[in-house]
N, C-alpha and C positions, 0 to 999 in steps of 0.2 A: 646763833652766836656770831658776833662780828668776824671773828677767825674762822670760820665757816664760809660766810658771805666773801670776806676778801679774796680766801683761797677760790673760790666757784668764778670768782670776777678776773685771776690772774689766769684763770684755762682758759677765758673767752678772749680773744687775743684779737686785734684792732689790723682790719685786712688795710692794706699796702698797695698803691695803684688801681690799676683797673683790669688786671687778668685774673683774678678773684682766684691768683696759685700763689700771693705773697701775702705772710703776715709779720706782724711785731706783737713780740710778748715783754711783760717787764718782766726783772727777773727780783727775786725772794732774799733777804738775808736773812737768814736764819742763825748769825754771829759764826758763822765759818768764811773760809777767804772765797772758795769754790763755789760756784752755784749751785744747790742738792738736783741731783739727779734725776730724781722724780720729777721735780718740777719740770726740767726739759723734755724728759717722756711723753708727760703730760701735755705737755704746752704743742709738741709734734704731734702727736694724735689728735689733738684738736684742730689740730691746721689741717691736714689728711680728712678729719671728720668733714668740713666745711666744704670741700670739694666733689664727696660724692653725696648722691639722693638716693633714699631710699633702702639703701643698703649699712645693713652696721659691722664694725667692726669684729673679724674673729680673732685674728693675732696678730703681733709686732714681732720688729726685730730691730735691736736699735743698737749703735757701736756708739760708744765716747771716744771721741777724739779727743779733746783737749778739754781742760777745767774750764769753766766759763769763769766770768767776772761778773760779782755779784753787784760792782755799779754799774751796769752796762745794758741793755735794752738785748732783744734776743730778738733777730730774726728767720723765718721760716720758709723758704722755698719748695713747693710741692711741684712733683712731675708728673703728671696723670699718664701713667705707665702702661695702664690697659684699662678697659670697660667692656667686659665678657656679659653671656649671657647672661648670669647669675652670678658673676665676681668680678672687683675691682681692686686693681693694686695701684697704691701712691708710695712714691717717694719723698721722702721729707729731709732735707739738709738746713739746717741750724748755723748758724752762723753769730758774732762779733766781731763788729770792724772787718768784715771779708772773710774772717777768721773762721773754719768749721769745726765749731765743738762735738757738732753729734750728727750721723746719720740716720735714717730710720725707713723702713721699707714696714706697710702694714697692709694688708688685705682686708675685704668686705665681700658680703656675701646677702644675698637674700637669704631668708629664713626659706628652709626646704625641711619636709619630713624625712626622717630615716631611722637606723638602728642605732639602738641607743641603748649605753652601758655606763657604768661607773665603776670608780673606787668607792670602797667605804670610808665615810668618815672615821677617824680616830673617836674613843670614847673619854671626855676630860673635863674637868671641872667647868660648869657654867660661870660667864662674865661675872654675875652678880658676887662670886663669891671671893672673887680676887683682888686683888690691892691694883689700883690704874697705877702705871708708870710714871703718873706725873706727881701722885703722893710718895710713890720712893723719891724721885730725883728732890722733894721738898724735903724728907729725910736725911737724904744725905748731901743737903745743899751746900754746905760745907767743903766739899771735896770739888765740890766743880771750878773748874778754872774761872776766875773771879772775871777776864774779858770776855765770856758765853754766859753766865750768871743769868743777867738777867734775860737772856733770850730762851735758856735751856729753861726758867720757870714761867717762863710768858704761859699765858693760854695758847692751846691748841687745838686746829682745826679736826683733829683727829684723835680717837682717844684709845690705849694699847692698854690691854690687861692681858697679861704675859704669865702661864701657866708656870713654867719655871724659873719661877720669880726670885732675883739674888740683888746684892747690892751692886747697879749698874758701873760703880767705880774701884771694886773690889770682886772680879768676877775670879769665880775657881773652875778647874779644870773639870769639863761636863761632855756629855756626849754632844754631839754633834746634832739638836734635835730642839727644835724650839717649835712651842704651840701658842697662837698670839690671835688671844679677841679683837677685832678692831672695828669701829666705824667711826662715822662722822659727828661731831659733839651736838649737832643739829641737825633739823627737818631737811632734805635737799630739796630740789626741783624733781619734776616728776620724766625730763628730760633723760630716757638712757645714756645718752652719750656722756650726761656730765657721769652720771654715777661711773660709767668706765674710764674716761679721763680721770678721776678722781680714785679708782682703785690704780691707774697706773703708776700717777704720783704716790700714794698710800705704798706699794708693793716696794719699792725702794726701801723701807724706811725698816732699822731692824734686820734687813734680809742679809745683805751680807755677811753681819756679823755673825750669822751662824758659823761660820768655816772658824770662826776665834774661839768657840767654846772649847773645843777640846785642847787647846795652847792656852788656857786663862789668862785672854787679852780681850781687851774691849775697844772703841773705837777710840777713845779718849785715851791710850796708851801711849805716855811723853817716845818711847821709842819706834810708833809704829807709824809708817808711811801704806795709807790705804786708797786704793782708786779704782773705782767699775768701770769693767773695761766694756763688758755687754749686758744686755738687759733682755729677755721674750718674755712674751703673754700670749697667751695663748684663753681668748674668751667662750666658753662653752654653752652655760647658759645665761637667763638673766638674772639680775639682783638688785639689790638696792643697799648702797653704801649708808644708809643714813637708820639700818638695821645691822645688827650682830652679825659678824661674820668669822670664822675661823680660819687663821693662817697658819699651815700646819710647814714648817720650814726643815729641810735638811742640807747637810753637804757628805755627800760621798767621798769628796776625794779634797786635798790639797798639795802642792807641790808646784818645785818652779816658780817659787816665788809668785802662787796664782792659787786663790780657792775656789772652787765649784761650787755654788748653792742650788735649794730646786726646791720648788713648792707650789702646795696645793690652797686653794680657799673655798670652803664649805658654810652653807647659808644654813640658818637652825632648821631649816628641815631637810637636813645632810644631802643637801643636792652639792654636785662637786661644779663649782660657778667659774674656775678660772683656772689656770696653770701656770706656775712663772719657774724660768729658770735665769740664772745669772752666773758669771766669772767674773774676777775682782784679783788685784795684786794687792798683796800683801806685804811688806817688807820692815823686818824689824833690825832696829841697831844695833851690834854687841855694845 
């Protein structure tokens, strides 16, 4: 699918000079003012990918600074911080016009054997049997704000069939607890590193809004000013985005005008593939 192919083509980001530690990425309108978060994730992990050999990714950590600008080209600064025997850490700084939107510190590691545990999978309705999110948002396309219209029913590169399935613009007060099938609407490359750059961007998407279930607010709420303020991943083992994956989402806690989220992602044959946690501000108008 073309929305597939472009998103794969905006992670692979166009190197900058000749220290082969700078890149430029474009960036995404997705009809909001901001540039979505993921994309930046993404777009930084791939720039840290391109710098070390041989070693993949196990985790991020990555702080927003400031909103980007969705007409504006996004560049990428990497630090090559250490190369250990078996692990490598980069730093990555994002930038606009000089400006730094985002940091991101991510580590690599050779594959080494050891002891090995998991969580269980939750037990929950298979993908096939649930309504995708993008025939709700065509249901209730009526209610979407008429300047995101047509962006919110575009195609997309990624396809979300959401266990706790309500009207996205009519949401009621639920626990704190969202389980979310997702992959890629197509084939990918057989490239690891896209499939992990491509669940970093994917992992944004949906997650913070868990901390709004139990307050029935959604992201599209005329009173609600929302912003991620951090993002981890934590990559465990492998997988392939372009199969069914489960995103099993919670928030613990909210407060201080800031909610907590934290989840896990399970491959159908409930291996536990990845860990993400996030914090985001929240703020609603009387």
């Amino acid at each position: 699918m073309k929305s597939v192919s472009k998103l794969v083509n905006l992670i692979k980001l166009e190197q900058l000079g000749n220290t082969q530690l700078h890149f430029k990425g474009e960036s995404e309108d997705l009809g909001f003012p901001k540039v979505f978060g993921g994309q930046v994730i993404a777009q930084a992990l791939s720039a840290a990918c391109q710098t070390v050999k041989d070693r993949d990714p196990h985790s991020l950590h990555a702080y927003f600074i400031r909103p980007g600008d969705v007409n504006l080209p996004i560049e990428y600064e990497v630090e090559a911080v250490r190369d250990g025997r078996s692990f490598s850490v980069r730093q990555v700084k994002a930038t606009q016009k000089g400006v730094t939107i985002l940091t991101m510190t991510a580590s690599f590691q050779q594959f080494q054997q050891g002891c090995e545990h998991q969580t269980s999978m939750p037990n929950v309705p298979p993908p096939e049997v649930l309504t995708p999110i993008s025939e709700l948002y065509e249901q209730h396309k009526e209610e979407i704000p008429p300047q995101i219209r047509e962006r919110i029913l575009s195609p997309k590169p990624i396809e979300f069939r959401i266990v706790e399935s309500q009207n996205p613009f009519r949401p009621k007060h639920t626990i704190a607890k969202r389980h979310m099938w997702i992959r890629s609407t197509s084939k990918l490359p057989d490239d690891p590193l896209i499939h992990q750059c491509m669940l970093a961007y994917t992992s944004d998407y949906g997650f913070l809004e868990t901390a709004l279930m139990p307050h029935g607010l959604s992201i599209l709420h005329p009173k609600l000013t929302i912003a991620s303020l951090d993002h981890a991943i934590w990559f465990h083992r492998p997988f392939r985005l372009d199969e069914w994956l489960l995103y099993v989402a919670d928030s613990p806690s909210a407060q201080n005008a800031r909610g907590f989220v934290r989840g896990e992602i399970f491959n159908q044959q409930k291996e536990l593939v990845a860990s993400i946690a996030q914090e985001g501000m929240f703020r609603v108008k009387d």
